[in-house]
N, C-alpha and C positions, 0 to 999 in steps of 0.2 A: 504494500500500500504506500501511495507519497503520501508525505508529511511538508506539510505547507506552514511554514513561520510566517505570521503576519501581524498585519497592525490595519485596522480599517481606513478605506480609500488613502492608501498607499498602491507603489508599483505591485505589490504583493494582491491587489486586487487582480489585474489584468490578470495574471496565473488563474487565481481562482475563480475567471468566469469562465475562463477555459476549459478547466476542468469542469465546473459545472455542465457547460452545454456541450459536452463529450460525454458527459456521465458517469465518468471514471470514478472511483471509491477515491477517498483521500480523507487524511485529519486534517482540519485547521489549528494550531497552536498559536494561540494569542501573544505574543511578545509580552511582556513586564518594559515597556518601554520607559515609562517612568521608574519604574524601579533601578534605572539600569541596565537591564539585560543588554542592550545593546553594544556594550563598552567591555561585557563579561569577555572573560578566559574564555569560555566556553562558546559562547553567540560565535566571539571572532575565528576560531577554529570551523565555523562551519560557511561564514562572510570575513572574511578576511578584513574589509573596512568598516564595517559594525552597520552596513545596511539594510535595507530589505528588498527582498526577500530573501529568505534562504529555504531550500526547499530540499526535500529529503526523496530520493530517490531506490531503484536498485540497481543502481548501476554508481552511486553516489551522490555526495553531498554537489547541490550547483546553486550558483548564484547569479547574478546578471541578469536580466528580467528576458531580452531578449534571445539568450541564451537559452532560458528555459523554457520560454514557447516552441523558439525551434524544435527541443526537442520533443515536447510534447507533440506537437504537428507531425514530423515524421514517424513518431511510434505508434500516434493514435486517430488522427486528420486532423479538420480546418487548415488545410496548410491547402498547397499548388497542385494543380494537375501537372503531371511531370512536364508537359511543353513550355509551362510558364515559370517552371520554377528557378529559372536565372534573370524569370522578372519580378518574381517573389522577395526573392533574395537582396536584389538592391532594393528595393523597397522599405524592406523590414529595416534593411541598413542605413535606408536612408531619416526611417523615423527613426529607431536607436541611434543614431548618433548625432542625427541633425536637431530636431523637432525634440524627441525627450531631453536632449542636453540643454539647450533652450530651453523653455519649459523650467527645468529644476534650477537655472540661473535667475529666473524669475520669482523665485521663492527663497532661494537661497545664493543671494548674488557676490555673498562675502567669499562664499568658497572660491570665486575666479580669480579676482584681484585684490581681496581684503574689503576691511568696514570702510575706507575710507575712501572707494572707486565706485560702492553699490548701485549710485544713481546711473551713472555711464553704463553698467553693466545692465540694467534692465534693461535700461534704453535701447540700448545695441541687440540685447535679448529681445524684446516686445518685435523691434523693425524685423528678425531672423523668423521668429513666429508665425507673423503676415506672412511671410514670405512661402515659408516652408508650405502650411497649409492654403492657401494659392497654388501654389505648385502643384498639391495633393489631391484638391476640388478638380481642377484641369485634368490631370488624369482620370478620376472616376468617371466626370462631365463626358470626354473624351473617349475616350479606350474600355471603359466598363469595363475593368479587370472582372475578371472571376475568383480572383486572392484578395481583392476589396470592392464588396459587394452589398448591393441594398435587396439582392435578393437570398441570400444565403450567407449563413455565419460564417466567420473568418478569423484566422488569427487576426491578420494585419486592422479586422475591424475593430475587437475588445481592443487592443492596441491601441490605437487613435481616440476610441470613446472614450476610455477614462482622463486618456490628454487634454481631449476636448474638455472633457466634466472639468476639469482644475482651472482652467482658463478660461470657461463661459463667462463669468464678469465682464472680462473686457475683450475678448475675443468670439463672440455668440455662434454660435452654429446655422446659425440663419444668414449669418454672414456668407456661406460656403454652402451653398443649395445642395450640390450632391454628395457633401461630405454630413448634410444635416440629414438626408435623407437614408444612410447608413446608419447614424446614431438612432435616427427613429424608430428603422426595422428593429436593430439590436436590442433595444430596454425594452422595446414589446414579450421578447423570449424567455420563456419560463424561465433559464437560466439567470439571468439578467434581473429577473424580478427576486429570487430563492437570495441570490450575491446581497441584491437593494437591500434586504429584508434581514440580512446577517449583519449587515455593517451600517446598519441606516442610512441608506442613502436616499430613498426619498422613491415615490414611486415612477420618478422620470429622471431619472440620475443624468445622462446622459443632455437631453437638450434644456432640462431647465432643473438644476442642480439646487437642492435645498441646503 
């Protein structure tokens, strides 16, 4: 069985809708975040920078969010039909390292250049954001991948949704027609609703975040 480390609407979500709407068995273990745990002997042997998630496998401990969709996608779906999957692949690369990097500089801007550059760092963060999910609308608008889809779930969809959930304030998803119309199919799915309902996230998590 995986064992899923978390903390709610954290990265440690997107995992856990995944599994949900695959159906696979798994525990959730609630992190001691306040308490610590994150800084533990123990946490960092399994996250090596005291992040989340960390997630418990048989094949081993892994961490990296997009690390562990991958794998979940190839052992179990929501992933590519084999013709797309070297479009798959930049893609998921392209929101791990473009769009969620952004993203957590917006929340956490001291981590790039310290407390005393924050302002310049969203800044430059907010302008990368636009940018990224523009890029991302065009392609769905466009090419209707079938690895991000308003007709069937998706890794690379739970992906984006919760990006989007953390950034609705000033980034709205109505901003981005077909990247809202993905969020809307997704928090429809029983999965999506079981996730909302574990970690209160509201009954429309995704386009209008409580």
């Amino acid at each position: 069985m995986y064992v899923l480390h978390y903390w709610p609407d954290t990265a440690s979500t997107m995992v856990r809708l995944v599994l949900e709407d695959l159906g696979l068995p798994y525990e959730a273990r609630l992190i001691d975040r306040e308490g610590g745990e994150l800084t533990s002997a123990a946490y960092r042997t399994m996250n090596p920078l005291g992040q989340i998630p960390a997630f418990e496998t048989p094949d081993g401990m892994m961490f990296e969010t997009a690390a562990i969709l991958l794998y979940l996608s190839e052992r179990h779906g929501l992933g590519p039909a084999a013709k797309d999957r070297a479009q798959f692949l930049k893609w998921l690369f392209f929101i791990s390292t473009n769009l969620h990097t952004n993203v957590l500089q917006l929340f956490y801007p001291e981590r790039t250049a310290g407390p005393d550059n924050t302002a310049a760092v969203v800044s430059h963060a907010a302008a990368k954001v636009a940018n990224h999910l523009t890029i991302l609308n065009q392609l769905v608008d466009t090419d209707a991948p079938n690895f991000l889809s308003d007709q069937q779930p998706t890794l690379l969809g739970y992906y984006l949704a919760v990006l989007m959930r953390w950034i609705a304030n000033d980034f709205p998803s109505t901003n981005y027609p077909a990247l809202h119309r993905i969020l809307v199919f997704l928090e429809q799915r029983p999965a999506t609703q079981r996730c909302a309902e574990a970690e209160a996230l509201g009954p429309t998590p995704f386009t209008q975040p409580s």
